[in-house]
Biopython code that builds the backbone (N, CA, C, O; Angstrom):
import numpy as np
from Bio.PDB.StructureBuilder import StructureBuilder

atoms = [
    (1, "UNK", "N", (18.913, -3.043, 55.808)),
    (1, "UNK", "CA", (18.691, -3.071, 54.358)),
    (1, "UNK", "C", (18.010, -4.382, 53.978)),
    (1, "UNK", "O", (18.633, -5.394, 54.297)),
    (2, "UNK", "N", (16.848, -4.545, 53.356)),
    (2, "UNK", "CA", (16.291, -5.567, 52.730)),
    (2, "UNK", "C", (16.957, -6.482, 51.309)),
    (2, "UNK", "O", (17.750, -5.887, 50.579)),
    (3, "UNK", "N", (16.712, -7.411, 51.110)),
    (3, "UNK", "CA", (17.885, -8.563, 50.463)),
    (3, "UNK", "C", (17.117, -7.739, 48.854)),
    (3, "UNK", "O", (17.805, -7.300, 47.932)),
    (4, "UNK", "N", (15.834, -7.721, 48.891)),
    (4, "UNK", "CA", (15.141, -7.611, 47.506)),
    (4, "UNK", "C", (15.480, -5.878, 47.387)),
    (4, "UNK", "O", (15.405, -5.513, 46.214)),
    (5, "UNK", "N", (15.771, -4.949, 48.189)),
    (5, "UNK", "CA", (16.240, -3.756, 47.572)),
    (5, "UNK", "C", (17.796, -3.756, 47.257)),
    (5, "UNK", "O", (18.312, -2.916, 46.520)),
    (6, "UNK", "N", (18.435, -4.692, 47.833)),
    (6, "UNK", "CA", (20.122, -5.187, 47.672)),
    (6, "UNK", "C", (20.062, -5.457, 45.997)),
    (6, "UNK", "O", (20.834, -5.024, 45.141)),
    (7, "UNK", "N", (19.236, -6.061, 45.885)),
    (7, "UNK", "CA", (18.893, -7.373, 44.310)),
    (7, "UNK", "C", (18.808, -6.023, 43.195)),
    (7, "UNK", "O", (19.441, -6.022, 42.140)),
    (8, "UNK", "N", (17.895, -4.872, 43.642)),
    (8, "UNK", "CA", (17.662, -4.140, 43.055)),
    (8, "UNK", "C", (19.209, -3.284, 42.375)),
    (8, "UNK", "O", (19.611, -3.147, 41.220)),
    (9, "UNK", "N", (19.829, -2.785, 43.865)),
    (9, "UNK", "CA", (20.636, -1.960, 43.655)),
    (9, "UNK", "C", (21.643, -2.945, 42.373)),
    (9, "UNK", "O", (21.970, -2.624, 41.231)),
    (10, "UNK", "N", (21.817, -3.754, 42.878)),
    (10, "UNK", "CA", (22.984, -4.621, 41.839)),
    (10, "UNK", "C", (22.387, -4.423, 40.473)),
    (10, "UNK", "O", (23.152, -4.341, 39.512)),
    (11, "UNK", "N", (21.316, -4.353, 40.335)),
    (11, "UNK", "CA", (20.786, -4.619, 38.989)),
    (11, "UNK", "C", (21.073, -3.264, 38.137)),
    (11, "UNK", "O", (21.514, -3.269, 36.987)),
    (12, "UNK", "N", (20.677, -1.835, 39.064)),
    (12, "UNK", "CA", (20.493, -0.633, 38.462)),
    (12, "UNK", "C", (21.942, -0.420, 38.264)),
    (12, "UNK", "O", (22.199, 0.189, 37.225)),
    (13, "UNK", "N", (23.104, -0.811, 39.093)),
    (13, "UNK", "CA", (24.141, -0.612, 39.161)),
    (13, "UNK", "C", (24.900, -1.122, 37.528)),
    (13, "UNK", "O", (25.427, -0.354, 36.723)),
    (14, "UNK", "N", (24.751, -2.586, 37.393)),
    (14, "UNK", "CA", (25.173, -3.069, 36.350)),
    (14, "UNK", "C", (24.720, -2.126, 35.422)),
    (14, "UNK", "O", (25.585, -1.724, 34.644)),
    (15, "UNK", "N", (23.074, -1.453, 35.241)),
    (15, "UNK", "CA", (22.646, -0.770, 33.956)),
    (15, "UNK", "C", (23.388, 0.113, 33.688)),
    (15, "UNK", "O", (23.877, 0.324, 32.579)),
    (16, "UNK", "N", (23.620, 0.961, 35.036)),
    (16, "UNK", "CA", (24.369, 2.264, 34.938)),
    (16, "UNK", "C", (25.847, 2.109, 34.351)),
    (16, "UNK", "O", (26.395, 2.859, 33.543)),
    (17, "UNK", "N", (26.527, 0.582, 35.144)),
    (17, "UNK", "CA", (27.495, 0.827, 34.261)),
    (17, "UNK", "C", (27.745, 0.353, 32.660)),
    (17, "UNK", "O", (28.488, 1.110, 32.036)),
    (18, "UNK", "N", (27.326, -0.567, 32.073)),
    (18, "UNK", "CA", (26.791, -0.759, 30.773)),
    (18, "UNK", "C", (26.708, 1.064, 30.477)),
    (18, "UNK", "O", (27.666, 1.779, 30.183)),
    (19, "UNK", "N", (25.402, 1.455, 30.646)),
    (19, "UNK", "CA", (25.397, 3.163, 29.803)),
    (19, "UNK", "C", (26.771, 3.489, 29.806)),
    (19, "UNK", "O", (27.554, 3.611, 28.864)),
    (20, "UNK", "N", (26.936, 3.613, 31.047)),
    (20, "UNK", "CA", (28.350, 4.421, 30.979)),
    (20, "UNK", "C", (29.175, 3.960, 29.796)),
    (20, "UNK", "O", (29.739, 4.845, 29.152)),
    (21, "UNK", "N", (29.321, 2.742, 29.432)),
    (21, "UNK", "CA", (30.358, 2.365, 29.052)),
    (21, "UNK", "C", (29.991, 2.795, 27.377)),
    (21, "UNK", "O", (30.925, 2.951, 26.591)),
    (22, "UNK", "N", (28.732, 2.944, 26.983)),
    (22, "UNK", "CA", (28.118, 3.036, 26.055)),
    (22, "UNK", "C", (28.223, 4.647, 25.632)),
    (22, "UNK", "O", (28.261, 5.106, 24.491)),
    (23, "UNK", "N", (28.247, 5.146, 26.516)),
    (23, "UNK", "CA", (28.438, 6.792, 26.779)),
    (23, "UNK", "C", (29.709, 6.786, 26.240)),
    (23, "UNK", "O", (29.987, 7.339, 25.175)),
    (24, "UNK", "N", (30.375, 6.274, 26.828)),
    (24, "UNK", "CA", (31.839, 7.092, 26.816)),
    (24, "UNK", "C", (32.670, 6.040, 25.009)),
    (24, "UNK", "O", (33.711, 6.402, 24.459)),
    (25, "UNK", "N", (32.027, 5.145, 24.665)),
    (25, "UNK", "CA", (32.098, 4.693, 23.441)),
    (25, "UNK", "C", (31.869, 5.946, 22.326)),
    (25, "UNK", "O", (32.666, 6.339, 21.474)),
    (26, "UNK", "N", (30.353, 6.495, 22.660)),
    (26, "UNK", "CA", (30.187, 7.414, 22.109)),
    (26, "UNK", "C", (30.207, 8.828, 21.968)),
    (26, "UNK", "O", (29.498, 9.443, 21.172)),
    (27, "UNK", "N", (31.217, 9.455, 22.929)),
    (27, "UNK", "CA", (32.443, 10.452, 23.358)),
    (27, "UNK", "C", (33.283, 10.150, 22.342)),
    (27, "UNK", "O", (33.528, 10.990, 21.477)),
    (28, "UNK", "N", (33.860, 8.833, 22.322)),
    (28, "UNK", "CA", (35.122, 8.707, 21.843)),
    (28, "UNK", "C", (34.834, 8.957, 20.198)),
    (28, "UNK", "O", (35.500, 9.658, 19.436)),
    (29, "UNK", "N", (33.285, 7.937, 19.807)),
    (29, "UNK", "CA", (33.257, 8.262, 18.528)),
    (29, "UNK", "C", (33.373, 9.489, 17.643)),
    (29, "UNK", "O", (34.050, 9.703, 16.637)),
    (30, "UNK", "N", (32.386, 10.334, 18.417)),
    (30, "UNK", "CA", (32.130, 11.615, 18.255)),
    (30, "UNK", "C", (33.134, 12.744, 18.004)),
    (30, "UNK", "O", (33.018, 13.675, 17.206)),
    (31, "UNK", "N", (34.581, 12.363, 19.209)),
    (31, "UNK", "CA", (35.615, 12.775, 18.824)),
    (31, "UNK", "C", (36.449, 12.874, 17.906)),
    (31, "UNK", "O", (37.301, 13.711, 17.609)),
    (32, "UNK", "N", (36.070, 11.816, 17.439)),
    (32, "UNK", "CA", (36.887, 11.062, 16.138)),
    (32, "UNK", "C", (36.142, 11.255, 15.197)),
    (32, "UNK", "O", (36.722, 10.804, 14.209)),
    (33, "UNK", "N", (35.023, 11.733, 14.867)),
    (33, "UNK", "CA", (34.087, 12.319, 13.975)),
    (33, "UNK", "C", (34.426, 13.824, 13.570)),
    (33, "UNK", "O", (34.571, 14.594, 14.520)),
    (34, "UNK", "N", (34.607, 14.475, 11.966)),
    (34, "UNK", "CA", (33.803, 15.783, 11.808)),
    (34, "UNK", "C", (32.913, 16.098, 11.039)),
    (34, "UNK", "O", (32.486, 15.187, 10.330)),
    (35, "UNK", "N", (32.386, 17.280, 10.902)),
    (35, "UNK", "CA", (31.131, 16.954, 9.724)),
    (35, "UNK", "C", (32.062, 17.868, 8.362)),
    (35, "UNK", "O", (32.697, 18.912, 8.504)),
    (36, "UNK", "N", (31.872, 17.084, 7.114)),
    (36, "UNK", "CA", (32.170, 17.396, 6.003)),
    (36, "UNK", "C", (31.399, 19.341, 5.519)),
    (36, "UNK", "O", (30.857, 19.975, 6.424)),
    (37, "UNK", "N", (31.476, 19.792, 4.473)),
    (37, "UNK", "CA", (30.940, 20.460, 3.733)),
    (37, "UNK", "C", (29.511, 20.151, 3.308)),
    (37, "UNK", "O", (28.628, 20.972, 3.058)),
    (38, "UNK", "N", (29.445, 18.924, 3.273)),
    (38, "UNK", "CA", (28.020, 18.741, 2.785)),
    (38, "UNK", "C", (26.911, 18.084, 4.298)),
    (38, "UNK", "O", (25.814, 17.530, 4.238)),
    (39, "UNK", "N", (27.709, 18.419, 5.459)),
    (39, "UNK", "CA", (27.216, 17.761, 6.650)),
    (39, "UNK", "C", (27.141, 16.609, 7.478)),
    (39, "UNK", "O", (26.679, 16.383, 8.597)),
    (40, "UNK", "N", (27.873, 15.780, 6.394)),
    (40, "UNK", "CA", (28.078, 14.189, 6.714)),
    (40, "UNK", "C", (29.586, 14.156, 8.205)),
    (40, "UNK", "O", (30.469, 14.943, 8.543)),
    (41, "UNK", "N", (29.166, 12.904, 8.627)),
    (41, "UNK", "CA", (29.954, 12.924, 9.546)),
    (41, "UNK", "C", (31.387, 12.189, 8.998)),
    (41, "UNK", "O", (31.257, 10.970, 8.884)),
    (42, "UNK", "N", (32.186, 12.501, 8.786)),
    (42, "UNK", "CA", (33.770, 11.770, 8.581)),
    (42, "UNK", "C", (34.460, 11.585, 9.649)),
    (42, "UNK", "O", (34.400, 12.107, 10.763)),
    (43, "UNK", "N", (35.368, 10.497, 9.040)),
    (43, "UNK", "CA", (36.300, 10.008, 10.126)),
    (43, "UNK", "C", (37.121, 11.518, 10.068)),
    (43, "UNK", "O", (37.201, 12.251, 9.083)),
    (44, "UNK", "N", (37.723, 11.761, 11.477)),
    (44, "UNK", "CA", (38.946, 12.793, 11.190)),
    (44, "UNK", "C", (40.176, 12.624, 10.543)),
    (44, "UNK", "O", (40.810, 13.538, 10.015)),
    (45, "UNK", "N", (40.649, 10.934, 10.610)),
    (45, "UNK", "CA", (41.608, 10.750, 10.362)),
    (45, "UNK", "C", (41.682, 10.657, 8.583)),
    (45, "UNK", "O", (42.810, 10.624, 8.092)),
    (46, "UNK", "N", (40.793, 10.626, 7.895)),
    (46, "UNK", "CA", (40.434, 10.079, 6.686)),
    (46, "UNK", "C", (40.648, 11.859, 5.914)),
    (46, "UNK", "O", (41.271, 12.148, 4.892)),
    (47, "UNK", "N", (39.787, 12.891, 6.968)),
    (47, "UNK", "CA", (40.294, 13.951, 6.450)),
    (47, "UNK", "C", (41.784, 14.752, 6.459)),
    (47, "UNK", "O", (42.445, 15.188, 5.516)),
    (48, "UNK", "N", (41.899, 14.758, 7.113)),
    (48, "UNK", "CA", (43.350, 14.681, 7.547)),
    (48, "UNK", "C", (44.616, 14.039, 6.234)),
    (48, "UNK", "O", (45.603, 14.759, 6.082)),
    (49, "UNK", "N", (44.546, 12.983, 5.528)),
    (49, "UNK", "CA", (44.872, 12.956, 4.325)),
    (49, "UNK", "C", (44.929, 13.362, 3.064)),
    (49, "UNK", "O", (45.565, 12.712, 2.234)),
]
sb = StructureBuilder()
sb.init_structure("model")
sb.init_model(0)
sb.init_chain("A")
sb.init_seg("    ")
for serial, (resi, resn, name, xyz) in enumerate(atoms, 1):
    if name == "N":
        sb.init_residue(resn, " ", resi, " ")
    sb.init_atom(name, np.array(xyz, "f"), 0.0, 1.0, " ", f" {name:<3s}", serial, name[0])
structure = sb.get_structure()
């Protein structure tokens, strides 16, 4: 294995996990999101009251 495709992998690796983490932020939001009557996105918990 070459040192400069090593350099690489670390790099794509970090990106991938960053997305991920960015991904699954926005899973969670989404979950916690519904859309109103008029289409807007609400908290669930806000409807729920």
């Amino acid at each position: 294995m070459q040192a400069r495709g090593f350099s690489h992998d670390e790099k794509m690796a970090a990106i991938n996990a960053k997305n991920q983490k960015d991904n699954i932020y926005l899973q969670w939001k989404l979950s916690n999101m519904t859309v109103d009557k008029n289409g807007n996105a609400v908290a669930k918990t806000q409807e729920q009251q």
